[in-house]
N, C-alpha and C positions, 0 to 999 in steps of 0.2 A: 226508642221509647224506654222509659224506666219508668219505676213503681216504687210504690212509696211503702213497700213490704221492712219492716224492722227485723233483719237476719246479725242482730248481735246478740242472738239467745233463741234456742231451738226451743218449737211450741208445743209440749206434751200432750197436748189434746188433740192432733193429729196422728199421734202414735196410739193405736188400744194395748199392743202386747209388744215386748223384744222376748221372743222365746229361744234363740241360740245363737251362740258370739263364739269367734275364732281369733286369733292372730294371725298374720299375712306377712313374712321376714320382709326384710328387703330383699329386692332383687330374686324374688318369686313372682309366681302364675299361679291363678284360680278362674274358676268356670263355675255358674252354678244358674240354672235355669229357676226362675221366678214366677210368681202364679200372679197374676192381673190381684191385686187388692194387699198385698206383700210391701214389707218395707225393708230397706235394705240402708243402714247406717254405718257411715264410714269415721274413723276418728286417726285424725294425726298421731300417733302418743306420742311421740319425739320431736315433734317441730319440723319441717323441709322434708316431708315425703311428698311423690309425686304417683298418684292413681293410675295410669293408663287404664283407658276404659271402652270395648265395643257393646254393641246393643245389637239381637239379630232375634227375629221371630221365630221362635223354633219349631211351628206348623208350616213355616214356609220359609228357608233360609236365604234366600233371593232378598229379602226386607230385610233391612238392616238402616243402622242411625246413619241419619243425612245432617253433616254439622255446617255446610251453607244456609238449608232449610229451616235447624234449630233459631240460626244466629239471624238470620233478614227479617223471618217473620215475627220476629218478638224485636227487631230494633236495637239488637244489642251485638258487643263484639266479646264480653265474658258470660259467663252462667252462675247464675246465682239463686237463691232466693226467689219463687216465684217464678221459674224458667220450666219451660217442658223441653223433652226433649225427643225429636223429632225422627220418624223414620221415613225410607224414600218413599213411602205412599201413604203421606201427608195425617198417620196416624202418631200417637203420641205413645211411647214407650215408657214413660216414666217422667214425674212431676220433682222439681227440687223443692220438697216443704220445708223443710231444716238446712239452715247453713251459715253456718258462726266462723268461716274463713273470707266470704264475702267476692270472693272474683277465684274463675276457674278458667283454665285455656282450654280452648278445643277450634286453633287456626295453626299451632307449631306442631301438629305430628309426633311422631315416635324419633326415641333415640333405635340408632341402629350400630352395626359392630363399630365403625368409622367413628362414631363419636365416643364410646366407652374404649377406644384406645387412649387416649387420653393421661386414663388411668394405667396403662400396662398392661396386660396380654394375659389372662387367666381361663383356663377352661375347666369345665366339670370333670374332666376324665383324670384331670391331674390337683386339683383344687377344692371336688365334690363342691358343700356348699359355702365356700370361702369365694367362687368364680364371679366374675361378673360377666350378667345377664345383662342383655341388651332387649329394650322394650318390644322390638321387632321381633326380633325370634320368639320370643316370652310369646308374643300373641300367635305366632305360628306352631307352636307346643300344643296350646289350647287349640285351636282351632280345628287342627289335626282329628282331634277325639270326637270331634262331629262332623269329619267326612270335607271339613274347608281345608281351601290353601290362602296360596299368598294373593289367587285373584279375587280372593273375598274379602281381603281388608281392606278396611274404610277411614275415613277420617276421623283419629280419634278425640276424648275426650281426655286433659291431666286435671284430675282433681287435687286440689289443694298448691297447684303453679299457677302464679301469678305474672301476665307477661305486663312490662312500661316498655318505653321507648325512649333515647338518650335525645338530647338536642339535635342530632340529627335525623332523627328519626327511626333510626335503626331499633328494632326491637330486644330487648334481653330479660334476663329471669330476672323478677322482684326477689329482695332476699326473704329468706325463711321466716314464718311468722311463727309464734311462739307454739309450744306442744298444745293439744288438748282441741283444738279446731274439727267441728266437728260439719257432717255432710249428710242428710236421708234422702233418700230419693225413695219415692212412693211409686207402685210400679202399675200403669194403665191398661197393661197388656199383658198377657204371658210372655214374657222374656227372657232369650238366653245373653247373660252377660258372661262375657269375658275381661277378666283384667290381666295389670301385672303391677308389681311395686320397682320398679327401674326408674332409672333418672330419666327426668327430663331431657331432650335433648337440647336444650341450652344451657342444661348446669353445666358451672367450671369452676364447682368446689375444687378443693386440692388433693380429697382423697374422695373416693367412689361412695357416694351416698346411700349407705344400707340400710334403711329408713323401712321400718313397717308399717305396718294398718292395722285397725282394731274393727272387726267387720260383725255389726249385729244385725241380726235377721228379724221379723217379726212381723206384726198384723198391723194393718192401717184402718183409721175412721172411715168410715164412709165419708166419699164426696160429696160435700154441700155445694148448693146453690150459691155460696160465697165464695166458695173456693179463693184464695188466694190465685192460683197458678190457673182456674177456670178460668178467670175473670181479667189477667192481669192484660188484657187485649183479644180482639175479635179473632184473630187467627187463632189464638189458643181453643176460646168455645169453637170454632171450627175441628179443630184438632181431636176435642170432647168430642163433639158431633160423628167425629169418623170412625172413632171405636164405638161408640154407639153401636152402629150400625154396622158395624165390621163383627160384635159380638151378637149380633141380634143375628144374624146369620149365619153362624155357627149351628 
């Protein structure tokens, strides 16, 4: 299914405040736990960065983003614009209200060491922060700091990677779309996110892509009865439905 949502220009009156903004290098990790009505705004600055991104309840770390469930019940194969995003017990973690890049992957997984050799063979003990980070470990760093490991990684999300497909079918990275591409996801739940800024694991740039993020925090409108991302299909108001009642009983 697709939706007739216009994401060539993010919509200010979904946002009430951005009250603090960071930078994120390349080929770093961040972790920051989010409050149910929170916005959390991602911007390219450079053009061809790639987000690696987990979602996990952090009253109950067992829940975590389901990206089969994201992608069948909204009818789609990218996340855009009017997309929620999904956890294993068919609550909604976070709404895509803003998004001026227009296609996001979350079916090709993390780069891991095997694929940033590539590049040549760099570690932090000898390198500090010149190394390259591989998105797998990046998320096992984080994850660490709240008691996970590696059997709690899931399938993730790359914001701002765009996958095609050649004439045979074979899948590969779209090339980089210009700086300034911007991303909010508006957050339905209290949520601990994990990311990292590591390559895709399909890039095959020619040098190791150290690409940052510009990450603003802030306060969201209240959900209307129009919603965008409520409305954009029945699973979704389901999805509304289940936080509902998932916070009414708290």
């Amino acid at each position: 299914m697709s939706n007739s949502i216009d994401s060539s220009r993010p919509n200010p009156s979904l946002v009430r405040s951005v009250d603090y903004s960071t930078d994120i290098p390349g080929a770093s990790h961040w972790s920051l736990r989010m409050r149910k009505g929170t916005i959390m705004r991602l911007t390219d600055t450079q053009g061809g960065a790639n987000v690696g991104m987990l979602f996990y309840n952090p009253e109950n770390l067992l829940e975590r983003y389901n990206a089969p469930d994201s992608l069948k019940c909204q009818h789609t194969f990218k996340l855009t614009q009017g997309h929620c995003l999904y956890s294993d017990m068919g609550r909604i973690f976070a709404s895509i209200i803003e998004d001026t890049h227009g296609w996001h992957d979350t079916v090709c997984g993390n780069s891991h060491a095997n694929h940033i050799k590539r590049w040549g063979v760099r570690d932090y003990q000898s390198n500090r922060n010149d190394w390259m980070q591989n998105g797998h470990d990046a998320f096992l760093v984080e994850l660490a700091k709240y008691g996970l490991g590696q059997a709690d990684l899931a399938a993730n999300v790359n914001w701002f990677s765009q996958i095609v497909t050649d004439e045979t079918g074979k899948m590969q990275l779209a090339p980089s779309k210009a700086a300034g591409a911007q991303l909010t996801l508006r957050f339905e739940m209290d949520t601990l996110v994990i990311l990292h800024t590591c390559p895709h694991p399909m890039n095959q740039a020619d040098n190791y892509p150290r690409k940052p993020v510009h990450i603003q925090l802030g306060e969201a409108e209240p959900v209307t009865t129009t919603d965008a991302c409520l409305t954009a299909c029945d699973e979704n108001r389901r999805g509304f439905q289940n936080n509902a009642l998932y916070h009414l009983g708290r």
